[in-house]
C-alpha positions as CSV (number, residue, x, y, z in Angstrom):
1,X,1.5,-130.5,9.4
2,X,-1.9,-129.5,9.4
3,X,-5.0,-131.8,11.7
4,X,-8.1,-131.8,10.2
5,X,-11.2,-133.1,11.9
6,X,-14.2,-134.2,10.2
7,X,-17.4,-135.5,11.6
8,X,-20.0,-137.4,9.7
9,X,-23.3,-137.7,10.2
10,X,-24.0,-141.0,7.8
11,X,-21.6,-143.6,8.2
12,X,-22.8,-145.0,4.6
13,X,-20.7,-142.5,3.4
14,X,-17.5,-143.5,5.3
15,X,-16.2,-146.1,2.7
16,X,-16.2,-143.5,0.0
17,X,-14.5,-140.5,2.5
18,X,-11.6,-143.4,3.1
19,X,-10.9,-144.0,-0.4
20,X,-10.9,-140.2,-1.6
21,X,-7.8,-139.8,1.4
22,X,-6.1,-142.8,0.4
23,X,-6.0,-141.4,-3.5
24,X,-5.0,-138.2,-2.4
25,X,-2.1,-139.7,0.3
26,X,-4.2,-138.4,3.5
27,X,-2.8,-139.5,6.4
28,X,-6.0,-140.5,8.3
29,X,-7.7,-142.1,11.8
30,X,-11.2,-143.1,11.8
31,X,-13.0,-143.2,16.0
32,X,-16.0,-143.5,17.4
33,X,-17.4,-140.0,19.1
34,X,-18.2,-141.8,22.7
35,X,-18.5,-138.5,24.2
36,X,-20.3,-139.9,27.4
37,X,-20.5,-136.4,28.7
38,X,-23.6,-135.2,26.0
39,X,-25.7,-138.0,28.1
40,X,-26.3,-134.8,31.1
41,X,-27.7,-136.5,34.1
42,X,-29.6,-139.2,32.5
43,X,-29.2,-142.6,34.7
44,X,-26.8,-144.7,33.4
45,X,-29.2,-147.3,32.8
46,X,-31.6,-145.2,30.3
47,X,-27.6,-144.4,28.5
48,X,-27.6,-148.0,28.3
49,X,-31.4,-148.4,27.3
50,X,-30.5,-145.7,24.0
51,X,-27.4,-147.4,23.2
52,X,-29.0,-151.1,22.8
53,X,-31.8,-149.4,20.8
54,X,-29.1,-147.1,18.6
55,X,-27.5,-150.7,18.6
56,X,-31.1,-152.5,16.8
57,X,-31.5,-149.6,14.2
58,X,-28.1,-149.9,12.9
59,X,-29.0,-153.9,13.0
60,X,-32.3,-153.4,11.7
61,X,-34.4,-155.1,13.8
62,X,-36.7,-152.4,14.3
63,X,-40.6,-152.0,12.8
64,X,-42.1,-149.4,10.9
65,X,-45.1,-147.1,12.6
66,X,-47.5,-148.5,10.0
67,X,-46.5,-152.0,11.0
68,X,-47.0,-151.2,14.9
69,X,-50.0,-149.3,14.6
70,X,-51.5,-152.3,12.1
71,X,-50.6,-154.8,15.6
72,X,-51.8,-152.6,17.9
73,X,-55.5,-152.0,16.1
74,X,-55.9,-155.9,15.6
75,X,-55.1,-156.6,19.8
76,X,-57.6,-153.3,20.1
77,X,-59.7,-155.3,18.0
78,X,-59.7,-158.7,19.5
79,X,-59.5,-156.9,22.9
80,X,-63.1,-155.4,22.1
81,X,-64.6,-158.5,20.9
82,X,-63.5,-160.7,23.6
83,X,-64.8,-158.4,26.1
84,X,-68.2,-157.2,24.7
85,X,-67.4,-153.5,23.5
């Protein structure tokens, strides 16, 4: 018996990878990479910090730069007026 390991970059594509082996009669195991050694010395709460925001991108709840900036110049804005400037 021969072990092959594959690592994918896009989980998209996972669905379509699992099918092909199953049509070909691959014997196969899908995990998660949790390597928590590739963190280095970062504090475990900025791991945590990266993980919840991994966790909103894959959930989309995230905003796009244009959206952000578009926010940020209207508070600048209203900031400026209020204030005299």
């Amino acid at each position: 018996m021969t072990t092959l390991k594959l690592q994918i970059d896009n989980e998209d594509d996972l669905p379509e990878l699992e099918a092909i082996f199953i049509r070909m009669g691959v014997r196969f195991e899908v995990t998660e990479d949790e390597d928590d050694d590739d963190w280095g010395d970062l504090p475990e709460a900025a791991i945590e910090g990266i993980k919840a925001g991994l966790a909103d991108v894959k959930a989309g709840r995230t905003h796009s730069h244009e959206y952000v900036m578009a926010e940020m110049n209207k508070k600048i804005a209203e900031y400026r007026k209020q204030n005299g400037r």
